[in-house]
C-alpha positions in Angstrom: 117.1 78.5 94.7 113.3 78.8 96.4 110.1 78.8 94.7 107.1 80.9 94.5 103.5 80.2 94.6 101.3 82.3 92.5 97.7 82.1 93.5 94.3 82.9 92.0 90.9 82.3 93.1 87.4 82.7 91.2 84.7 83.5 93.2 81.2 84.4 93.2 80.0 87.9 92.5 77.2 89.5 90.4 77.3 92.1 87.7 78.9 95.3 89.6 81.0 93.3 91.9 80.0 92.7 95.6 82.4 93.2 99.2 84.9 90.4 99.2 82.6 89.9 102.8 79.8 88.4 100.6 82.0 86.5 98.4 82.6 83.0 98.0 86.2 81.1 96.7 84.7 78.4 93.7 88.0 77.8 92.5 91.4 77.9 93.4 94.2 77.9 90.2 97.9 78.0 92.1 101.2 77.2 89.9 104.5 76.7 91.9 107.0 78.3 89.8 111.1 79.0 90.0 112.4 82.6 89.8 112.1 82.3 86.2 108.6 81.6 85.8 109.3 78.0 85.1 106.4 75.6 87.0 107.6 73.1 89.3 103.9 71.7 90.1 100.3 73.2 89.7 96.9 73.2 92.0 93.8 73.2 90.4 90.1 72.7 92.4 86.5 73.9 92.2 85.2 74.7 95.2 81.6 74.7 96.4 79.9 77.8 97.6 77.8 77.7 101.1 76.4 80.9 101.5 75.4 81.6 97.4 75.2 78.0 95.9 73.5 79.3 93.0 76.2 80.9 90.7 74.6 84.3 89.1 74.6 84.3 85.1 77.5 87.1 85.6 79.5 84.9 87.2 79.2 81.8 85.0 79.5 83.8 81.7 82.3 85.9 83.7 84.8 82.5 84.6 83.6 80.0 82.5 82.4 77.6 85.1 79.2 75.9 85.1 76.8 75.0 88.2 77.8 71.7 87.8 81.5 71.8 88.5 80.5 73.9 92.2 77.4 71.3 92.3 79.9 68.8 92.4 82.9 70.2 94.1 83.6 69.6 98.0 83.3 72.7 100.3 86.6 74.8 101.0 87.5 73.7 104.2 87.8 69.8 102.3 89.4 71.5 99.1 91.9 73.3 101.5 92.6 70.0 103.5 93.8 68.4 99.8 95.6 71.9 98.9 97.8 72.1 102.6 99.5 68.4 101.9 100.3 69.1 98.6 101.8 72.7 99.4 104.1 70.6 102.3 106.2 68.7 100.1 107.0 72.3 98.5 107.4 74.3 101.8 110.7 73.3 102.3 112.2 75.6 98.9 108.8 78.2 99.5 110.0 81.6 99.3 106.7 83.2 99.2 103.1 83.4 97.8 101.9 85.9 94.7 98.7 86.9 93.2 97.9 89.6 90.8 96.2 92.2 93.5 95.3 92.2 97.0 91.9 90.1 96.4 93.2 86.7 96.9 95.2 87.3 100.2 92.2 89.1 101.6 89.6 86.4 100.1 92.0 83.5 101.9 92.0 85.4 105.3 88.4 85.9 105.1 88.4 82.0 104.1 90.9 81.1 106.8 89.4 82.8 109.4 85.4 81.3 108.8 86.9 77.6 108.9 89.1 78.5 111.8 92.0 76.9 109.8 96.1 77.7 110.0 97.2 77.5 106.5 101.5 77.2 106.1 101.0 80.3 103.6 100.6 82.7 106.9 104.1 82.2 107.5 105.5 82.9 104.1 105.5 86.5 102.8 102.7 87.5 100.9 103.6 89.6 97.1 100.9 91.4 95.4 102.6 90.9 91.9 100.1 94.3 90.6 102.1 96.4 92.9 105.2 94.8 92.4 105.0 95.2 88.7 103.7 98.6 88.4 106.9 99.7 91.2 109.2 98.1 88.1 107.5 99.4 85.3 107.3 103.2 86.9 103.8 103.0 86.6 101.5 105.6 87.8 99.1 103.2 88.8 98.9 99.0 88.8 96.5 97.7 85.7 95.1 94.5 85.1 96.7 91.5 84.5 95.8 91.4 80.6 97.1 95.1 80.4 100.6 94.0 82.1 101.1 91.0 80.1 100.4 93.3 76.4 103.1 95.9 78.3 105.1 93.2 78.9 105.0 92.2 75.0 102.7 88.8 76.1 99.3 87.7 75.2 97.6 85.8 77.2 97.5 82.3 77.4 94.3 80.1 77.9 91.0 81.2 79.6 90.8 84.4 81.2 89.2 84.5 84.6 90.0 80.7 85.5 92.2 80.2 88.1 94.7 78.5 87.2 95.5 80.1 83.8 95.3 83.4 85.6 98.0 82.0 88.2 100.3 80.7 85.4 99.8 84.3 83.1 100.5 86.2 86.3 103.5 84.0 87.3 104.9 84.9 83.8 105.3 88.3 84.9 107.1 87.2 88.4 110.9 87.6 86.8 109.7 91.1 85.3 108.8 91.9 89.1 111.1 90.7 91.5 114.6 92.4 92.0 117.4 90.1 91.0 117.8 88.6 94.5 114.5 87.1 94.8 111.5 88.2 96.5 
């Protein structure tokens, strides 16, 4: 039976939102989880922003992290060196990566592409778990991830809009998602 990665990154932004172009990752939240939503193992960094260093009062009232956690995190391209060793001794069982949306995937390209790096998770399947559950639910359109967990009869659990208790909340919904045979 393979495993799924559910990721979610915080980044900067400013009240209003800006392009995922002028956005920066300052934390990456990923929980390896079975079919079932059960966690195997669990990623957790802060990551320190280049272009924006300063974090806007939006964004630290937003996620809950301070200037000092980016102040002292390393840059991505370090964080990502840690993350790609400790996503090897999983890759064996991976059957793909999720995240709530399309954000992540596009922020990790971006990412990716800027520090010229080959990350395993381009050669596993990407799910956007939004789509995924909307398609299940008969949804008219995909809602947020707090929205699908109260359809789903769940509350959330922890701090919203940190990464990793938006990766474990999403991968709660990953066996009201996925058809019976997997991803």
């Amino acid at each position: 039976m393979g495993h799924w990665l559910v990721i979610d990154l915080e980044a900067t932004t400013d009240e209003g939102g800006w392009p995922v172009t002028d956005m920066e990752i300052i934390e990456i939240g990923a929980t390896l989880v079975t079919r079932e939503g059960r966690e195997v193992d669990h990623f957790q960094r802060f990551v320190r922003p280049r272009r924006r260093p300063q974090l806007t009062p939006f964004c630290r009232q937003l996620t809950h992290i301070s200037q000092a956690s980016v102040d002292g995190a390393a840059p991505f391209d370090q964080v990502w060196a840690a993350f790609e060793p400790w996503l090897a001794q999983h890759a064996a069982r991976l059957q793909a990566w999720v995240s709530w949306g399309d954000y992540d995937r596009q922020q990790l390209l971006q990412e990716w592409r800027l520090h010229a790096i080959h990350s395993v998770l381009t050669e596993r399947p990407h799910i956007n778990l939004k789509q995924r559950f909307a398609k299940a639910r008969q949804l008219q359109r995909p809602m947020g991830l707090n929205g699908a967990l109260h359809l789903a009869g769940l509350q959330f659990s922890g701090q919203q809009h940190r990464a990793l208790e938006d990766a474990r909340n999403t991968a709660r919904l990953l066996p009201l998602s996925l058809p019976i045979q997997g991803a």
